[in-house]
N, C-alpha and C positions, 0 to 999 in steps of 0.2 A: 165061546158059547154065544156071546153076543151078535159075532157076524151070521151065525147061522140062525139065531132066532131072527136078524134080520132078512135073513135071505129068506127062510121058509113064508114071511109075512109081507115079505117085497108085493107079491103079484096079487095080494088080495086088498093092500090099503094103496099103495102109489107112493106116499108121503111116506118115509120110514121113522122120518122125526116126530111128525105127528103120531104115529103108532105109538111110539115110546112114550113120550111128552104130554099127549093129552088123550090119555086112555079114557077119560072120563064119557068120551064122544063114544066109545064104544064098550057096551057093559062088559063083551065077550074076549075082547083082548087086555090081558092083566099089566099094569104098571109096572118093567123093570126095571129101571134106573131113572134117577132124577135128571134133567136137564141139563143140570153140570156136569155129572158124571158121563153124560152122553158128548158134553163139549170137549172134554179135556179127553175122553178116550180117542173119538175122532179128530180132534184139532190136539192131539198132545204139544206141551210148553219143552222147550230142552230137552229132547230126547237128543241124544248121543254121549258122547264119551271125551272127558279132559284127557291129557297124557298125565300118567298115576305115577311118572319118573318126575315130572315137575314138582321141586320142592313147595312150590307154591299153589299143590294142588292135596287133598284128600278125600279119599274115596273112603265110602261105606258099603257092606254088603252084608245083606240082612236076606234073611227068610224065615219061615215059617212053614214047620215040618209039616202040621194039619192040612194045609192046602195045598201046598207048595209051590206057593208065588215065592220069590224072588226079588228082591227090588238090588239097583246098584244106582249112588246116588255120589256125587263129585260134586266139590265147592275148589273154584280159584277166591284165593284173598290174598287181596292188595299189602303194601306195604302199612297198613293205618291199620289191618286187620277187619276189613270192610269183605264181604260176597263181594266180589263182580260178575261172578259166573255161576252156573251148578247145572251140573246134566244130568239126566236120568238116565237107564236103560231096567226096564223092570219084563218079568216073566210071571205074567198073574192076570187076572178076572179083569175086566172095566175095572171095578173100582177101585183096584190097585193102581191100575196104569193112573187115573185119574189122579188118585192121590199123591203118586209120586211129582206129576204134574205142576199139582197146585202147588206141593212142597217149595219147587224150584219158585216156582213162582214167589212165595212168601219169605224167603229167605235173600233172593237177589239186594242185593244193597246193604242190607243190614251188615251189624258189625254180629261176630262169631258169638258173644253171649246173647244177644239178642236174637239169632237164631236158634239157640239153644231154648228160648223161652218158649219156644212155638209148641204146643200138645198136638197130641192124638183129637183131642174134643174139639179142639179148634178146626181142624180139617173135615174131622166128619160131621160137625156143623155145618162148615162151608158147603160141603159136597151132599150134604144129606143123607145120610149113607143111613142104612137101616143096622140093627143091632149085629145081625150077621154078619157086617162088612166092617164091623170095628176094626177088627185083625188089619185089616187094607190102610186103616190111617194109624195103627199103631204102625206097623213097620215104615210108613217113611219117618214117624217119628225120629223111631230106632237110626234109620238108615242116616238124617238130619247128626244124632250125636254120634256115631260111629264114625263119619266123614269129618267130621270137626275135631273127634278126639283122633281119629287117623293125620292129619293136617299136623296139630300139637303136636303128636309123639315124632313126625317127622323136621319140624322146627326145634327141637328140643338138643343139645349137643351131644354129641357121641355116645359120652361116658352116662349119661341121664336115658336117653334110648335105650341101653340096653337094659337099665335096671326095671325102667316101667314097663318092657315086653317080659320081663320076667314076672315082674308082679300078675300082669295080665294073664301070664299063661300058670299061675300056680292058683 
């Protein structure tokens, strides 16, 4: 939706940034997305994909049946239990992409509880998001503990695996 409100508004401003960004300059074109949100869909952070066989990797995949964005979000951790890596691939609106974005962004380095510390409020803070785009920084939320608690369950020995996939799935 976003390229083509850019495309339709292309031949009338020039500046597409400026369109978005500082609508203030023109009464008649309405403010979509905040400046972040416009960074990180256009310059997205970690987009692509770890190998989900590496033991040293955990993947989450989250969505949200109302809209049906998608997000898929991978954490490599070190031997110290430190991010070194996370990649995104998400299926959803700017401000999903965005927030999957920033996610990666906020979690690099940290150790695995400290990325678990991270909210929903904290990103759509960062990014600005209006009340409708909450859903967008809940699910990398989600996607942030799903890839961490995927990680564990894969670190966890044999006999311990299969009892917590049972848990999970009753």
């Amino acid at each position: 939706m976003l390229r083509h409100v850019l495309a339709q508004n292309r031949s009338t401003v020039g500046d597409v940034s400026k369109l978005l960004i500082t609508s203030s300059q023109s009464k008649s074109i309405p403010r979509l997305y905040h400046e972040k949100v416009i960074d990180h869909y256009e310059n997205p952070r970690n987009v692509g994909s770890l190998n989900k066989n590496d033991k040293d990797v955990g993947t989450g995949l989250v969505g949200a049946p109302a809209c049906g964005d998608v997000m898929k979000l991978q954490v490599k951790v070190d031997e110290f239990g430190r991010i070194i890596d996370a990649r995104f691939k998400t299926f959803g609106c700017g401000s999903a992409i965005a927030s999957s974005s920033l996610a990666t962004e906020l979690i690099m380095g940290k150790t695995l509880d400290e990325a678990l510390e991270i909210k929903n409020t904290f990103i759509a803070k960062e990014l600005s998001l209006p009340p409708v785009k909450l859903h967008c920084s809940m699910l990398a939320e989600d996607a942030i503990k799903a890839a961490i608690n995927n990680y564990r369950v894969k670190k966890q020995p044999t006999n311990e695996q299969s009892s917590v996939t049972e848990k999970q799935n009753n």
